[in-house]
N, C-alpha and C positions, 0 to 999 in steps of 0.2 A: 135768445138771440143776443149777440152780441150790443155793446153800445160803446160809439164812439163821441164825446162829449168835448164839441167843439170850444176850444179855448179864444180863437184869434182868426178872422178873416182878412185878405187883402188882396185889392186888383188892382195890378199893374197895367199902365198902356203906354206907348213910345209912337213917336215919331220917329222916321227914318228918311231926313230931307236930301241926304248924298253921303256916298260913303269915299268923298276925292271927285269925284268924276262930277257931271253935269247933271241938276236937280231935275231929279224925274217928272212928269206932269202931275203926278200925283204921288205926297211919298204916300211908303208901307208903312203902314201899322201892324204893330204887334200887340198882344197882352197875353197876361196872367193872372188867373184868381187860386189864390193858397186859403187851405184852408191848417192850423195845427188843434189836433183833435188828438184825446186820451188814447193809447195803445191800450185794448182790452188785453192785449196778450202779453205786454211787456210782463219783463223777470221771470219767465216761464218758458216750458214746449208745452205746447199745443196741439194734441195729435189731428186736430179738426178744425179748420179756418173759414172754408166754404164759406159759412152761413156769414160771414161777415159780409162779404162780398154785398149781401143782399142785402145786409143793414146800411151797406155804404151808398145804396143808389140815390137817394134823396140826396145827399151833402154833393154828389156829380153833377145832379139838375140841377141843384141850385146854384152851385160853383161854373155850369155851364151858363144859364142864364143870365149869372150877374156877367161874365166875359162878355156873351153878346153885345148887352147891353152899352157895356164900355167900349164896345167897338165897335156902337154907332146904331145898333139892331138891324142892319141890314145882313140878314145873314148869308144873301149872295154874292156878298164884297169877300165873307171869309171864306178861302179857300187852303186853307195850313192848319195844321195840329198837332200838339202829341201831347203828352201826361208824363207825370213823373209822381217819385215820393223820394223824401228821406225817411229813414228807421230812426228813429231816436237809439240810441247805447243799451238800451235794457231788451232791445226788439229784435227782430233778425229780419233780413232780407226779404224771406218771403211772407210778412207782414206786409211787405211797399207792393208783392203784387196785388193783394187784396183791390188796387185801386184797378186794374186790368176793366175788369166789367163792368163797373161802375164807374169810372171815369170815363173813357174810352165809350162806352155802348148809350152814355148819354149825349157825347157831345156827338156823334153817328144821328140821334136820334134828331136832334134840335136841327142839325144843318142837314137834313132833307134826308136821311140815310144815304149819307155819304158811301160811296165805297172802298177805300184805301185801309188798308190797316192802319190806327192811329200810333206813329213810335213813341218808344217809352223809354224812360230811362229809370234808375233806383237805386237806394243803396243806404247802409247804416252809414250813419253821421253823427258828429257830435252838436253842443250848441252852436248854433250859427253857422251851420257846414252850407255851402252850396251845391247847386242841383244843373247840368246844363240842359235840359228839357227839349228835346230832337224833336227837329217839324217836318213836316213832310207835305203832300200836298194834298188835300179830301179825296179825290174821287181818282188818284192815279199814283202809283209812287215811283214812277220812273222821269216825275217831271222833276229834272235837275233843280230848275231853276226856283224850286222852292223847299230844295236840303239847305235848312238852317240848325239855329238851335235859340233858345232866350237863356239865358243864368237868372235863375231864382235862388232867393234866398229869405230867409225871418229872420231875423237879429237876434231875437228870442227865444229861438226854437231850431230842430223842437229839444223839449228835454228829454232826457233819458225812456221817459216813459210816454210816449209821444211820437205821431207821426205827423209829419209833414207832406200832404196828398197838393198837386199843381194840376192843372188844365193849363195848356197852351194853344190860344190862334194866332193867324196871321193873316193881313189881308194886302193878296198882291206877292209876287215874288223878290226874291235879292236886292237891291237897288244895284244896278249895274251886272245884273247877272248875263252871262255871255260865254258858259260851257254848254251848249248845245243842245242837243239830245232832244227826248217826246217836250213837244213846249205845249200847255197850259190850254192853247184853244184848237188844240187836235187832241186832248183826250177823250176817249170812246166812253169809259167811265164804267165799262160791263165786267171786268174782273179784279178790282181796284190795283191793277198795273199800269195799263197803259188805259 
């Protein structure tokens, strides 16, 4: 099995007290926990990746667990997600999805087996490239008013040989959101759409 040999961990968390407009009762919180870990596959094709996936589930618990954490561990205030990666230069694209089932099926896991599909984003990058990491809402993705995004970045990474794996929550929608649409305490929650 593959091994991904963790270089550098960091979690982000943000206040969101008004974006212009009148401060909400309570702002949104955001975060992000990045993890940069060795590409087993950089400089190379690899006719077989699978099994990475599996070796990745651990670094998504833990990358999921330390986010909660920073966002207070009540995990029925998070209601937003999604994941991303950068490829470091020696990697290709679909090394960033390796993180699909292992990011994504973990933070499902922790936040009650959410149902929405968690958005993603990906992409080869150089050092210091940024990522803007799509959120959506847990259990519906028709609710507007929690289509965002956070921009992540490491300064340091990744390098060439090296991926860059994110988790992204959010708790609470837009600050000031007011495009309509399925809002937040009329989702059903039974097909993660509406």
């Amino acid at each position: 099995m593959p091994e991904f040999p963790i270089r550098k961990i960091a979690v982000l968390t943000e206040e969101i007290l008004h974006e212009g407009g009148p401060a909400p009762s309570t702002p949104r919180r955001r975060g992000a926990a990045l993890a940069l870990v060795r590409n087993p596959y950089a400089g190379g094709y690899a006719p077989e990746l699978q099994s990475g996936m599996e070796a990745l589930k651990p670094l998504g618990l833990m990358l999921t667990d330390r986010l909660i954490a920073a966002l207070g561990g009540d995990i029925e205030a998070i209601d937003g997600y999604g994941k991303g990666a950068i490829v470091g230069t020696e990697g290709e694209i679909e090394h960033g999805a390796l993180w699909h089932v292992p990011g994504g099926y973990a933070m499902r896991e922790r936040l009650n087996d959410t149902k929405a599909i968690v958005p993603s984003a990906m992409k080869v990058g150089a050092f210091g490239a940024s990522l803007d990491v799509p959120l959506g809402h847990t259990n519906a993705a028709y609710v507007r008013s929690h289509f965002d995004a956070m921009t992540v970045s490491m300064p340091d990474g990744p390098r060439p040989d090296e991926i860059l794996f994110c988790l992204a929550m959010a708790c609470g929608p837009r600050v000031h959101n007011r495009m309509g649409g399925l809002a937040a305490e009329d989702v059903k929650g039974k097909d993660g759409l509406r």
